[in-house]
C-alpha positions in Angstrom: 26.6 33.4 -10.9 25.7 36.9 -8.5 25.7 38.6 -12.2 22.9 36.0 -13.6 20.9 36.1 -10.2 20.9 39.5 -10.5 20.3 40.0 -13.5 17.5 37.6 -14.0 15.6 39.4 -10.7 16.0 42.2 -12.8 13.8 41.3 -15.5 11.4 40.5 -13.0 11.0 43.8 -11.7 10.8 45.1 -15.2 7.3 42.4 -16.0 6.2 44.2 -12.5 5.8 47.3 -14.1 3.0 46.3 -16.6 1.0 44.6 -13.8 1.5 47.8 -11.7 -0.5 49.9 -14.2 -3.0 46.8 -14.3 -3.7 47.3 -10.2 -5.0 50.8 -10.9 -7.4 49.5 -13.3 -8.2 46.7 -11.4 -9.3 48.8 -8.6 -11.7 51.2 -11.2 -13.8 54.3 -10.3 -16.2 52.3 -7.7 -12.9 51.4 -5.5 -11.6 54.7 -5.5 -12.9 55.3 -2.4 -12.3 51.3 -1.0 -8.8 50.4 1.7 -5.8 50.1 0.1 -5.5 46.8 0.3 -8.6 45.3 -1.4 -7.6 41.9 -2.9 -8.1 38.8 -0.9 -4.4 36.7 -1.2 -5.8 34.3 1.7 -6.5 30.2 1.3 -5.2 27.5 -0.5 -4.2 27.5 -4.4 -3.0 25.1 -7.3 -1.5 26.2 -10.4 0.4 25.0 -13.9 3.8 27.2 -14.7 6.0 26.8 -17.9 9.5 28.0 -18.1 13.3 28.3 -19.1 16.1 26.2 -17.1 19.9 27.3 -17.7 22.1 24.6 -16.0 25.8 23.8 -15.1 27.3 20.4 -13.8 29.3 21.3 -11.2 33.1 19.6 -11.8 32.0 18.9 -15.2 31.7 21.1 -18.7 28.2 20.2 -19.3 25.5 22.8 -19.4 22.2 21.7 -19.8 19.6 23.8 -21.0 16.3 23.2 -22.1 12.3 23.9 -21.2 10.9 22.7 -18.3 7.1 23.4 -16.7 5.1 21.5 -14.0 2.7 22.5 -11.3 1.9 23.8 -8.2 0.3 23.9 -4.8 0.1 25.9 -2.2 -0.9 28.4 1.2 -1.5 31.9 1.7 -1.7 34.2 5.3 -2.7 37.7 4.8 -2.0 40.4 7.6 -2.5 43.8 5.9 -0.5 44.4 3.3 2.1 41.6 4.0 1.4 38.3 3.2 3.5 34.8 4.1 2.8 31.2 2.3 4.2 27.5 2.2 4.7 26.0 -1.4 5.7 23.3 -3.3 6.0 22.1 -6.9 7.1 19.6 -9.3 9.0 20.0 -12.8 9.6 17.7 -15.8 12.0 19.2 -18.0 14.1 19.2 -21.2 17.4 20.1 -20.0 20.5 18.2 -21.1 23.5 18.7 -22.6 26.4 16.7 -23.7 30.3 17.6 -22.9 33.2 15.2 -23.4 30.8 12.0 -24.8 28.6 12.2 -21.3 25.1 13.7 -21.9 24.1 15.1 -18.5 20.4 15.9 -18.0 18.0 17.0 -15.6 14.7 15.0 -16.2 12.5 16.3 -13.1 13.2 18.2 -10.1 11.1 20.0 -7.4 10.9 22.2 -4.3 9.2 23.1 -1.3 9.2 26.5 -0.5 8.2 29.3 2.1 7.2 32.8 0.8 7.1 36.5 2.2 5.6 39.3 0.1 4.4 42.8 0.2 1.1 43.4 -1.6 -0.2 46.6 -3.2 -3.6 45.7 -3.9 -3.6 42.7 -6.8 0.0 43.0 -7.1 2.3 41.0 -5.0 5.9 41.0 -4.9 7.3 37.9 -2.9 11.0 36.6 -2.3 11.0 32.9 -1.6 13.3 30.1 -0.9 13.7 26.4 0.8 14.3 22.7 -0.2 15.1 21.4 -4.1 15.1 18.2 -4.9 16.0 16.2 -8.6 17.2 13.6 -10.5 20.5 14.6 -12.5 21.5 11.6 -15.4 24.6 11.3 -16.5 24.8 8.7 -20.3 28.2 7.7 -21.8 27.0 5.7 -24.9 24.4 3.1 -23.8 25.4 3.1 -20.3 23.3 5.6 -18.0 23.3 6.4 -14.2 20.7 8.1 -12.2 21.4 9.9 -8.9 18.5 11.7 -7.1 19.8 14.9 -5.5 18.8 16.9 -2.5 19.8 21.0 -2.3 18.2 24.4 -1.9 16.9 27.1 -4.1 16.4 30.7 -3.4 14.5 33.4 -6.0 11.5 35.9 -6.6 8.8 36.8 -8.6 5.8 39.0 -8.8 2.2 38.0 -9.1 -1.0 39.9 -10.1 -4.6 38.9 -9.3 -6.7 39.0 -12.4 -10.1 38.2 -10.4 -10.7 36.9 -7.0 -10.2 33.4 -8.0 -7.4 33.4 -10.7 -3.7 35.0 -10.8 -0.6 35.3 -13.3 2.7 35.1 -11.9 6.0 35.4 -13.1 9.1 34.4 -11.2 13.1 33.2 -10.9 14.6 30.7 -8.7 18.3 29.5 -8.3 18.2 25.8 -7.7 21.4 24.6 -6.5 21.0 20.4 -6.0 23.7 19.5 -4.1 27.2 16.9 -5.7 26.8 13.2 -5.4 29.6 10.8 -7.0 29.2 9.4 -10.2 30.7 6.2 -11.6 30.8 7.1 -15.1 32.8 10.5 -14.6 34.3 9.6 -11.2 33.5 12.5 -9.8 31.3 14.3 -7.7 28.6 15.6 -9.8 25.6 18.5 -8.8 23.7 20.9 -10.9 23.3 24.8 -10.3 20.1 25.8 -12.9 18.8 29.5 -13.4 15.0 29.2 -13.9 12.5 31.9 -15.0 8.7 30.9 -16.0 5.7 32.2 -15.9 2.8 30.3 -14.0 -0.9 31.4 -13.2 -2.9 29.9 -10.3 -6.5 29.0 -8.7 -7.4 30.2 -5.7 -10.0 28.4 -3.4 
């Protein structure tokens, strides 16, 4: 799992390097001359994202996989070049898979998060982490069961300010929802999920 976490955090530096270039442009000839730090990441936002989830059910062979995408709102505090935020969001997704004649899936899940970034200019590179939550269902035939699941989720990303109003984001979060039992397999079932999308917001 360290391998995919890192991995995936690593294509997220790489998508930083584009955006980088995009700052200097950004700025143009009549900034040269303006602070370092001229974009504005303060006030409140909401935004749509869209996305990739790789899952596993923990004491269980299912993996589900599948799209997911939802949206987003959320807080920013500037102090120089550092800036700190609150967020949450909400996903519907695809994700299901079916191992042994149960079909696990992962219908919605969410989180609510806390961020702290470094910003160079429009381009801001955050780590973030706090509360998941999500519904894990587990089908054998006709028969289905539904658990709701609370865990916690820990990731990164990079965003880049495109005006003063609108940014582009790309990011990764482990969400790890934590094992309930389950009739059907009489076990204790969670889900671990790898998630990477790509999301742009609003600023107010």
């Amino acid at each position: 799992m360290k391998n995919t976490i890192l991995s995936a955090l690593a294509v997220v530096a790489a998508i930083a390097a584009t955006p980088a270039s995009a700052a200097d442009l950004y700025r143009g000839p009549a900034l040269a001359a303006a602070p370092f730090n001229v974009y504005n990441w303060n006030g409140a936002y909401v935004g749509v994202n869209l996305g990739y989830q790789w899952g596993t059910v923990t004491n269980w062979g299912a993996s589900p996989n599948g799209l997911m995408g939802g949206g987003q709102i959320g807080y920013n505090w500037q102090n120089g070049w550092f800036v700190f935020g609150l967020e949450a969001d909400i996903q519907g997704s695809a994700a299901n898979d079916t191992f042994a004649a149960d079909k696990f899936s992962n219908p919605w899940f969410g989180t609510v998060r806390g961020r702290a970034g470094y910003a160079m200019n429009n381009v801001l590179f955050y780590l973030t982490g706090g509360l998941a939550y999500g519904g894990l269902q587990a089908q054998l035939g006709t028969v289905s069961e539904s658990q709701t699941h609370l865990g916690w989720t820990i990731g990164g990303g990079v965003e880049v300010g495109l005006t003063p109003n609108w940014s582009a984001k790309a990011e990764y979060l482990y969400v790890r929802l934590d094992d309930r039992g389950y009739v059907l397999t009489g076990l204790n079932n969670g889900l671990e999920s790898n998630v990477f999308r790509l999301g742009v917001n609003y600023r107010f």
